[in-house]
N, C-alpha and C positions, 0 to 999 in steps of 0.2 A: 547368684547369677541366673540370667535365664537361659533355661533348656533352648539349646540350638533346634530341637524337634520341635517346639511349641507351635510356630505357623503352621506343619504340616495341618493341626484342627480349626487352623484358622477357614472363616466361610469361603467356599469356592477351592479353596487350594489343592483337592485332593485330584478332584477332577480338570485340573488345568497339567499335572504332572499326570495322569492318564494317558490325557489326548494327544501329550505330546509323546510319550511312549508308544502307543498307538500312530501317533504319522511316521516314528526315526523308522516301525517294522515291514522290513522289504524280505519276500522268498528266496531275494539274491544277496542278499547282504548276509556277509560272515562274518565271525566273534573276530573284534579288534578295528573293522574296519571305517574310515570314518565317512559318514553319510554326511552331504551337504546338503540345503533345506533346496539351494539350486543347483540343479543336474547340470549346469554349465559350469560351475566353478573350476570342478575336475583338470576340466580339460582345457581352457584356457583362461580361468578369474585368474590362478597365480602367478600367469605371465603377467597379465592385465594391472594386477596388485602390482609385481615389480616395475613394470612401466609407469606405471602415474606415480612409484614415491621416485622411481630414480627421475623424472622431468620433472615434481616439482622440487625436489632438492637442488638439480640445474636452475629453475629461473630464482630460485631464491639467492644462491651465489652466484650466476651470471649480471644478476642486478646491481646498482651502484646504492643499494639499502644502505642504512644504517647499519651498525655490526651489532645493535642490540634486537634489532629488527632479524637479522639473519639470525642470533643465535636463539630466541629465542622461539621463533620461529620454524626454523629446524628440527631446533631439541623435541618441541611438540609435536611435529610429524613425525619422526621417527617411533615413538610415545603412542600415537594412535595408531599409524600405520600395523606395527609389529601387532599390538593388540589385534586389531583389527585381520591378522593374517593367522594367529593363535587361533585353530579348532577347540581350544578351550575357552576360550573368551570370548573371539567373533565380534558381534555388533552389541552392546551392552541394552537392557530394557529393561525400563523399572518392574519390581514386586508389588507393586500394593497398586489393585483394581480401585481402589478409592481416593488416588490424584491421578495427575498424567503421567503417561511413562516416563518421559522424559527427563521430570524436575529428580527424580530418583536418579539418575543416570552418573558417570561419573564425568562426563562431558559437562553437564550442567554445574556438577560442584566444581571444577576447574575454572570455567568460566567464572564464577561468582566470585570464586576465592582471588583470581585475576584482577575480576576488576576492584574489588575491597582493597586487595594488596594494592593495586594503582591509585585508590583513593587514599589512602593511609599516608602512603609516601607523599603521595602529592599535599594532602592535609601537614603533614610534616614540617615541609619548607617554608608552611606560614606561621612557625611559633614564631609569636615577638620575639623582639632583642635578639633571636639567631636566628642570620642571617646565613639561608642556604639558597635561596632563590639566584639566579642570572641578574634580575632587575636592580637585584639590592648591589649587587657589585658595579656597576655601569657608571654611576657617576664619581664612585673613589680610581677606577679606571680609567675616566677621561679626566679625574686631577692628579694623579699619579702618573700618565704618559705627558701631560701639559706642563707639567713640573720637570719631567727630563727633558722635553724640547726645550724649555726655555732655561735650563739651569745651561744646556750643554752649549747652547750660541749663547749665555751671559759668560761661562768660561772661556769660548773658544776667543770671544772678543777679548775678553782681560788679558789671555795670553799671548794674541796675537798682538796687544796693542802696550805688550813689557817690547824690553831691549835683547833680552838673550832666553836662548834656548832653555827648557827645564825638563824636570819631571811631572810636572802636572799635564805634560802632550798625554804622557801614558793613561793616564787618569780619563784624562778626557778621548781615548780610543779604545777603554774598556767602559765607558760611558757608554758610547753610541754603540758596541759591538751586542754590549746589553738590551739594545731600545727592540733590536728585532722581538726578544721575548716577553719585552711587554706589550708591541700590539698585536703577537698572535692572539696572549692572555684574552687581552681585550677584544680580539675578534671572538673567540671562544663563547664569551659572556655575550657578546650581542648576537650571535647565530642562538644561542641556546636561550635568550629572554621571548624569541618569536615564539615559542609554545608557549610560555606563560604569560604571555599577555595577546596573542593573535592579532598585537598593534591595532588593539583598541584599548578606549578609554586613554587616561592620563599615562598609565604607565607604557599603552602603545604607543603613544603621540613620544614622548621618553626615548622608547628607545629608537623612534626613528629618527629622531636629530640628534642622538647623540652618534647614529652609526652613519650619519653625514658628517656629522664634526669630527669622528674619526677618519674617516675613507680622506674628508681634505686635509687632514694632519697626516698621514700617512702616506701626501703626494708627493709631499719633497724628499723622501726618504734619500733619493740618490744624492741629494743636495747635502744630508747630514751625512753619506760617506763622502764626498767630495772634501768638508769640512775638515772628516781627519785625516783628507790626504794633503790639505793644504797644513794642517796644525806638526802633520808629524815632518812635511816637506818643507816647511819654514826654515832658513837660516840667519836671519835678523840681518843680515849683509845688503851691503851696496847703500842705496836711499832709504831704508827701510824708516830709520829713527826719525827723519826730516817728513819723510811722505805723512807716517800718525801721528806725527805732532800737530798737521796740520787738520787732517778728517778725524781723529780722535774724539773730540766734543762729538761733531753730528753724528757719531755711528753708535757711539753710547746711547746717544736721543733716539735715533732709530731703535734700538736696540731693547729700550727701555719702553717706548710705546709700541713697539709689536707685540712686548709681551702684554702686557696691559690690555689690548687689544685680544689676545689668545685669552686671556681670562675671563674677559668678555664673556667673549663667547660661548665657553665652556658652560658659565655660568647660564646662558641664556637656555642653553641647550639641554641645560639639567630639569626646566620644568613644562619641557615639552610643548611652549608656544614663544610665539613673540609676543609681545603687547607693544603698545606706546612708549610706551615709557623705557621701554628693553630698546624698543627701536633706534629711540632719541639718543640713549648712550653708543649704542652701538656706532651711530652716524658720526658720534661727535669723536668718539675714541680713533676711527677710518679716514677721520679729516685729519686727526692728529700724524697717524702714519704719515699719510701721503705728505703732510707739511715737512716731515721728519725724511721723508723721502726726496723730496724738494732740495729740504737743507742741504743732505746729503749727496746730491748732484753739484749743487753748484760749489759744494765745499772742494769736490773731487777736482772739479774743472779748475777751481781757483787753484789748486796743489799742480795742475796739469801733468798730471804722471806719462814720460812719454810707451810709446808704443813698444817696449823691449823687455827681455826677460827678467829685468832686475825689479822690478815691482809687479809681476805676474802672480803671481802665489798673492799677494795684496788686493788686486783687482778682483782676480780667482772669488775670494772671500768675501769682498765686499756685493759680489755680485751678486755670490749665493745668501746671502743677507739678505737683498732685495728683494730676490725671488721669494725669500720666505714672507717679507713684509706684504710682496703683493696678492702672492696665494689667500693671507690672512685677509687684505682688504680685498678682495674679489670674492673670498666666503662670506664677510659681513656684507657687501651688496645685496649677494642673492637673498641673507636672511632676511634684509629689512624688504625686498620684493613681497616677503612671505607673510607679512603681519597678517594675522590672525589663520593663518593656514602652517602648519607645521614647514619644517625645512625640505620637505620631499614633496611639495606643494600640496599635499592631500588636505580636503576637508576633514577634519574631522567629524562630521556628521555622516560623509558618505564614505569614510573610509574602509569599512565592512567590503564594501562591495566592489570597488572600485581599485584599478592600478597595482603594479604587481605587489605591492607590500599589504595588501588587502587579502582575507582569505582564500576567498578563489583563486586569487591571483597567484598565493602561495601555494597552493594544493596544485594548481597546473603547475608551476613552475618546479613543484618538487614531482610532480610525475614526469615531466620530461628528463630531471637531473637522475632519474631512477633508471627508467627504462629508453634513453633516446640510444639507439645500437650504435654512435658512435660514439658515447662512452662506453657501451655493454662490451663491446667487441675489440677494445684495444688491447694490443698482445699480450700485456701483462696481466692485465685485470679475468684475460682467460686461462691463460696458466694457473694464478690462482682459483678461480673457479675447477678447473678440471682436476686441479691438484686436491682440494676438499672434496669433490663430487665422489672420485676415484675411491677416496679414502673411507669416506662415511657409507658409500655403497658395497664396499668390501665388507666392513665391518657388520652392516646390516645382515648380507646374506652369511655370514659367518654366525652371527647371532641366530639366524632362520635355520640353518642345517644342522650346525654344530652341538652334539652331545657327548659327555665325557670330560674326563679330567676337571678342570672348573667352570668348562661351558654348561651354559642350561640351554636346551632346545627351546625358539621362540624371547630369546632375553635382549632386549633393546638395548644392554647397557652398554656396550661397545660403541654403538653407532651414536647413542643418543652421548655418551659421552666428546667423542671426535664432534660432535655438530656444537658442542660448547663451548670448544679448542679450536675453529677456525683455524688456519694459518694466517696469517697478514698480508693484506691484500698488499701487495707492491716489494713484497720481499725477495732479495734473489740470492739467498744462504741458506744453507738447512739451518733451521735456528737450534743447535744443539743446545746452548742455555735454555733456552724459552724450553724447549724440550725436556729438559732436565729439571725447571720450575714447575712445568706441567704433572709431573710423574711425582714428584715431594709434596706438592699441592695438594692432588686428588688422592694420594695416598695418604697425608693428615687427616683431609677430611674426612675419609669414610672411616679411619682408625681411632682418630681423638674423641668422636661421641661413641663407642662401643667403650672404652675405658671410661669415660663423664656417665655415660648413663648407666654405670654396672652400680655406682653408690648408689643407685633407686632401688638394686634387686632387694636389698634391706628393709625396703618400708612396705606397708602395705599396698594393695594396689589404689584401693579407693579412699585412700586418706587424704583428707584435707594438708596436711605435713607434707605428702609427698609431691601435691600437685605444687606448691608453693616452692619447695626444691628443686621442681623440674623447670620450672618458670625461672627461678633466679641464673641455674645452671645458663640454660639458653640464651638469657640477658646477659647475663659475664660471659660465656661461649664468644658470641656476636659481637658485643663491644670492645672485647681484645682484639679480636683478629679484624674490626672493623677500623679500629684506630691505627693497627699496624697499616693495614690497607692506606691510609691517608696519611701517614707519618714517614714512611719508611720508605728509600728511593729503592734500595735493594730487596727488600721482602713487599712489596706491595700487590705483586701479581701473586704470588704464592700465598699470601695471607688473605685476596681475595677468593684465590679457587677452595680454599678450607673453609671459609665464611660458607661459600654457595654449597661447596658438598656435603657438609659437614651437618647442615640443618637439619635433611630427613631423618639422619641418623640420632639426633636427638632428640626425636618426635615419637621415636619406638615405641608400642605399645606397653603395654606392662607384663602380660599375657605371654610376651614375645623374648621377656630377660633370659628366664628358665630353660629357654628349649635351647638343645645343640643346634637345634637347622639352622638357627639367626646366625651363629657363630661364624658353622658352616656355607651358610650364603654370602655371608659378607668376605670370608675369604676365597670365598670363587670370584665376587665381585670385583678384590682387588686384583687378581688373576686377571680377569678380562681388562679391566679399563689399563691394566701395562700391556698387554697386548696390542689393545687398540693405541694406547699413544707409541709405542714400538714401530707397528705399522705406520702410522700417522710420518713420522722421519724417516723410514726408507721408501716410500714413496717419494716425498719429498726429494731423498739423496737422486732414485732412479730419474724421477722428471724432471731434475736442474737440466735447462738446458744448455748454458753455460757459467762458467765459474762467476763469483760476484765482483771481480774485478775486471772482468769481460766487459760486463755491462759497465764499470766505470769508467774504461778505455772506452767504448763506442760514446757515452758521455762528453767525454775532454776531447773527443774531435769531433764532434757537434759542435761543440762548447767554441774552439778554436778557428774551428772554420767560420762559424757565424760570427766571431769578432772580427776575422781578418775581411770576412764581404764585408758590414758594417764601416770600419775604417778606410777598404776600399770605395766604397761608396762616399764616404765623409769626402776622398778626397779626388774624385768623377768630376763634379758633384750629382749625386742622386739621394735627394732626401725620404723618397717613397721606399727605396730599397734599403736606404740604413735604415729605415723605422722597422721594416722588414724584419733586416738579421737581428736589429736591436731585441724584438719579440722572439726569434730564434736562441739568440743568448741566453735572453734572462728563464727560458725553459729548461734549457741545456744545465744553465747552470743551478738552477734551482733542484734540478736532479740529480746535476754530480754531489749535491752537498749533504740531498740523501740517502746516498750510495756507499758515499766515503767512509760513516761509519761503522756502515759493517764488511767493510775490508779487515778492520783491524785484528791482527793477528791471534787478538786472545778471543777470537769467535770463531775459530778456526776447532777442530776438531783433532787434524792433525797438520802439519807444515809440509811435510813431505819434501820433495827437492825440487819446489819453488823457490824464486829469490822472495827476500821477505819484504813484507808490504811497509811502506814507511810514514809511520800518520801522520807523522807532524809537517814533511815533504806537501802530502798532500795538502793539507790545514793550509799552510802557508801559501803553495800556490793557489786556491780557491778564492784565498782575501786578495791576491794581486788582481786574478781574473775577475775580483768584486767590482774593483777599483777600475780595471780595465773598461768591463761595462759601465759605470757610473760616468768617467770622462765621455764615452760616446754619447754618454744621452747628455751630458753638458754640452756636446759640440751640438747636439738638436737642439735645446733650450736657444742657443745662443742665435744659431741659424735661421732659425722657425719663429715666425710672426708670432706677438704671443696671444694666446685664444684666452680670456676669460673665465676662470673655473675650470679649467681644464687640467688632466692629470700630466704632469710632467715625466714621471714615467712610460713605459712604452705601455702601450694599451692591449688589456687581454684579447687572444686570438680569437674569441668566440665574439666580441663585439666590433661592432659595424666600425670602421677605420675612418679618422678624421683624416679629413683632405688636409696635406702638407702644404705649407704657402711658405716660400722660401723670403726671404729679406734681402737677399745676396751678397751674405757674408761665404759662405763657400765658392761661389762663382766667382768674387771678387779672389779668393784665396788662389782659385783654379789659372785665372789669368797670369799670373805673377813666376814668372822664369823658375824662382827659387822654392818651387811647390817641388816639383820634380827632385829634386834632392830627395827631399823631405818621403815623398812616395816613395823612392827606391827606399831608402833606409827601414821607414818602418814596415810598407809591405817585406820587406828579407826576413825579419824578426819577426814576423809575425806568422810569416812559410814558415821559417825554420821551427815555430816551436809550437805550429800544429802537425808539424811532423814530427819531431821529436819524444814532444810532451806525454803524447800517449800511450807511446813505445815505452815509457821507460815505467811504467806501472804494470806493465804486463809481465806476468810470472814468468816468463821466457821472453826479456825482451831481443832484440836482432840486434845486433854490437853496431853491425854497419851502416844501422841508421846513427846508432848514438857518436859514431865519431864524426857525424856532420857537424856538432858543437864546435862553436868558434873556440879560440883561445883566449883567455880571461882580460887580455887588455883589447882585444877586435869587442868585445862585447862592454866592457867598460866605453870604448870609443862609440858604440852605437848606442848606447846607452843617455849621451850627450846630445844627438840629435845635430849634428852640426850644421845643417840647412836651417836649422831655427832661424838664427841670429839674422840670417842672410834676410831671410823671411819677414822677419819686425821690423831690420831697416825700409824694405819695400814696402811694406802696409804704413810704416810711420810717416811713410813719403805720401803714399795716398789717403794717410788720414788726416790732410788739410784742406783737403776739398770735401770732409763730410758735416753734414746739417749738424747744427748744436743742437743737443737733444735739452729741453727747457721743465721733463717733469719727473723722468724715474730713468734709478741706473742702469736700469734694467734694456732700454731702452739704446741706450748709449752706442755708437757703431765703435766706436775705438776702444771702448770695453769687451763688448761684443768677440771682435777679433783678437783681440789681445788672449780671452779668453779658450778660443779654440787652437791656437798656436800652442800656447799652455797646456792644452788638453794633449795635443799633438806629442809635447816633450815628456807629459807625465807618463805617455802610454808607450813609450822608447825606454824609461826610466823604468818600468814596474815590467817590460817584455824581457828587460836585461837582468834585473831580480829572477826572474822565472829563470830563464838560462842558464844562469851562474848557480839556481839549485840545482838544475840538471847536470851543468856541469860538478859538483863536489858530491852528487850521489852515484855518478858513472865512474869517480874515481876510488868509490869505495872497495 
């Protein structure tokens, strides 16, 4: 080995450790004391130092980053910072007068090693035949979500167009309950192919028509819950058997060229252009529709189904048929506008530069989603920031002061650990699992490679044999606990944080087997990082600032209140205000269903003398209130002119709102004597169980709300809707003065209406469901 002394005879070196002994000697400086090279530090660098890591630790998690962005991030600043604050270490500066300082540094090997490691991985995801890329997934995603759309309207028709009721409704409502998790999938894959292709070239042209042929497959979503509320609300009674006997043929034919048509598509959109030739079928398969559409009208007219409840759930269905038929032939127009320009209208020769799916256009558009202060600043998103800021800055200046027991004075590992362990951004539990994975986690890893690398103490250091053993260890290390990481629902976060800690400690020098300090370090170290995750969840407990069922209650009367304006509004008429609460809902409710499950009782800690949370209560009223919102955006569909490519869902609040253009299907409703029934009944049911509903989720709820609850047959009775009836004879009266509609059902005014009366009965029918759970859980 070489003598650690040997540079002292290296040229220059003796006189560069002279003159720096000669600058540290002061007449006032005493044995032990530490000299800074700046007379300022003293007296205020250390505050200075504390302020700039504690703000930029704040804008790193006040920001809407990525979470590998923050942790990574973090972990580094805490890493240089402490260094940087360490009288033994300070500002690092290479040795050798014969490069630059710098490339010596260990900033610079960090740096390099970074980005190699980002090259490597990235190199990775392009071995043939394994496929780990985003891109590679995108088009088995858009025929695997095309395959459930059309399996589930070719069963919902077979079954709706049998004689009696079965088991195959079930099938086909665990069908559709499934579809939401295949287009987040596939949202996933098309958010994360925009880095690996920056929507250039073929495979960015790729995925920009494939994430328009999703986003309009993804528009009738409400249309596919409607579907099972019509499949499972089906009773094959009254005309049911005479009405499909006769529209049967045309709805299969529709049926069968819409999909046809979706395959189309899909197809078109898998190679990232139109051409001619794509066009020409496209055109010709959209004529097919709409003839099938045609049929289809006149087949209905010729069945004349009148204006009343007993063929409503038939209408219901075949409407939202149409709707799906047209959505698809309103996609394939705008493609064939598009020849030779991808579906997002972009050239591809200027798509670099140009339009927000272009880089610029991404790079601003991801710096506003980062730092615009009305995403920074909403309540939740700061609670979590302050909740990590708190914790990582504790941990830091504990690291800074603390010596003794297992602390080392100046030791990042605390902080730099908690900057790894984020908490999650939108959580409102102490996560004692996640807590207790966190602690098993970083505990294997720093423990399993001290046991792994103790067989090296055996070899020599500089053997060929031993380097080869340490190499395989590492490889078999990583590959196990990487496969658990991807395999396993319940060890995947724990077998990731042993993967990530676990590394350095297999890297141990050889120098380093022999000595007790290793031994010794590493059990201080596991000492700190339980400390730091310890602290990390009573912070947590102390800044809850109220229970996670709190937040679930102020949820479900968001949630209630905005269905009950919306249905109010439905039936005013005011369509700008149901679009409104309709946007208010699907918020409300998109966050109760985030909420709900971490109510559940086994994330609890302890129960205490709360009443107990009831999941399945919850589960099941959230699908009613699904359902709830689904019918008011069918009574929009139905009311609302129909716009061309347009999203039938309500539209994100952050975009510019389409002007409502009424038809005067609701105004027509509003005139009619026997509306008013109809009003009283379902606004009562709709007060009573956003006042109820809330209450009875809360750990203490107030009895005296819950005895507002009707009694099982008053709620059975309203449950009927009994202004219905009254309601279809009026409309059936005034649907012989309406224009025949000569091209799509969609179209149709006596469909139209039939279909929001219908909507009217389902939302009395699924508000009395609700009820009747509230009533068998208050009498528990």
């Amino acid at each position: 080995t070489v003598d650690p002394w040997a540079h002292w005879f290296a040229e220059g070196w003796q006189k560069r450790v002279t003159d720096k002994f000669e600058s540290l000697f002061s007449p006032d400086c005493q044995e032990g004391e530490i000299v800074y090279k700046d007379p300022h530090y003293a007296s205020y660098g250390q505050v200075l130092c504390f302020i700039d890591f504690a703000f930029v630790v704040f804008l790193y998690l006040i920001s809407k980053s990525a979470r590998n962005t923050m942790l990574f991030g973090l972990s580094w600043h805490v890493y240089w910072m402490m260094n940087f604050m360490n009288p033994s270490l300070g500002v690092e500066r290479g040795s050798d007068s014969t490069m630059p300082q710098w490339v010596l540094t260990e900033y610079f090997v960090v740096e390099v090693t970074s980005v190699l490691g980002g090259l490597i991985a990235i190199t990775a995801t392009c071995i043939p035949r394994v496929r780990l890329r985003n891109i590679d997934f995108l088009a088995d995603d858009m025929n695997t979500f095309t395959l459930s759309i059309t399996d589930i309207w070719e069963g919902a028709v077979t079954y709706l167009c049998g004689q009696q009721r079965s088991a195959k409704r079930f099938q086909l409502e665990i069908a559709i309950d499934s579809l939401s998790g295949t287009m987040a999938e596939s949202q996933a894959h098309i958010d994360g192919a925009w880095w690996e292709t920056f929507n250039l070239g073929s495979c960015g042209r790729t995925r920009r028509m494939l994430r328009h042929f999703e986003a309009c497959a993804t528009d009738f979503k409400d249309n596919i819950c409607i579907v099972k509320d019509c499949v499972l609300s089906e009773t094959f009674n009254g005309q049911h058997n005479e009405f499909i006997h006769v529209i049967q043929g045309a709805t299969y034919d529709l049926l069968r060229e819409t999909q046809a048509l979706m395959w189309i598509l899909a197809a078109a959109c898998n190679d990232g252009m139109i051409d001619s030739e794509e066009k020409a079928r496209i055109e010709v398969s959209a004529s097919s529709v709409r003839a099938a559409q045609a049929e289809l009208l006149a087949t209905f007219q010729a069945a004349a189904p009148p204006v009343s409840s007993d063929l409503a759930e038939e209408q219901l269905f075949l409407f939202a048929l149409s709707v799906w038929s047209r959505k698809m032939t309103d996609f394939a127009d705008d493609l064939c506008k598009r020849e030779g320009v991808d579906c997002a209208g972009v050239d591809p020769d200027t798509s670099f530069m140009c339009g927000n799916e272009s880089i610029f256009g991404a790079v601003w558009q991801s710096c506003i989603d980062t730092w615009h202060p009305r995403r920074c600043f909403m309540p939740d998103h700061m609670l979590f920031a302050f909740r990590n800021w708190l914790a990582i800055c504790s941990c830091f200046l504990i690291g800074y002061y603390a010596n003794g027991a297992f602390f080392d004075q100046y030791s990042y590992t605390m902080a730099m650990t908690l900057s790894l362990l984020i908490l999650k951004d939108g959580s409102h539990i102490v996560e004692y699992d996640k807590s207790t994975k966190r602690l098993l986690g970083v505990t294997l890893g720093k423990s399993l490679p001290i046991v792994i690398v103790s067989v090296l103490a055996f070899l020599p250091c500089l053997s060929t044999f031993r380097m080869v053993v340490q190499a395989f260890l590492i490889w078999g290390y990583v590959t196990v606990f990487t496969f658990v990481y991807f395999d396993s629902d319940v060890w995947s976060y724990v077998a990731n944080l042993v993967t990530g800690f676990g590394i350095g400690g297999l890297m141990e020098p050889c120098s380093g087997l022999d000595n007790d300090k290793v031994f010794v370090g590493k059990y201080k170290e596991l000492g700190s990082v339980t400390v730091a995750i310890f602290i990390q969840g009573i912070l947590q407990a102390i800044l809850k600032r109220r229970s996670v069922r709190d937040f679930l209650v102020v949820s479900l009367k968001g949630l209630t209140c905005a269905l009950e304006e919306g249905f109010e509004a439905a039936l005013t008429p005011d369509i700008a205000r149901m679009q409104a609460a309709m946007d208010e809902a699907a918020r409300t409710l998109k966050a109760a269903k985030e909420i709900a499950p971490e109510c559940d009782p086994k994330m609890q800690l302890y129960r205490g003398g709360t009443q107990p949370f009831d999941v399945e209560l919850c589960n099941s009223i959230l699908k009613d209130m699904e359902i709830l919102l689904a019918q008011l955006n069918m009574i929009a569909v139905a009311a609302k002119d129909w716009v061309p490519y347009a999203e039938v869902a309500a539209a994100s609040s952050e975009e510019e709102p389409m002007p409502e253009i009424s038809v005067g299907i609701l105004e027509l409703m509003h005139s009619r004597s026997s509306i008013q029934e109809i009003r009283h009944e379902l606004l009562e049911s709709l007060r009573l169980v956003a006042e109820v509903l809330p209450e009875m989720f809360k750990e203490a709820p107030d009895r005296a709300k819950l005895i507002q609850l009707r009694r099982p047959e008053d709620v059975r009775t309203a449950m009927q809707l009994e202004g219905a009836e009254a309601l279809y004879q009026e409309l059936a009266a005034a649907s012989r003065h309406f224009p025949k509609e000569e091209k799509e059902l969609t179209n149709d005014l006596r469909v139209r209406v039939t279909i929001v009366v219908r909507a009217f009965q389902s939302a009395a029918y699924h508000l009395g469901r609700i009820e009747e759970s509230c009533i068998k859980h208050a009498r528990k």
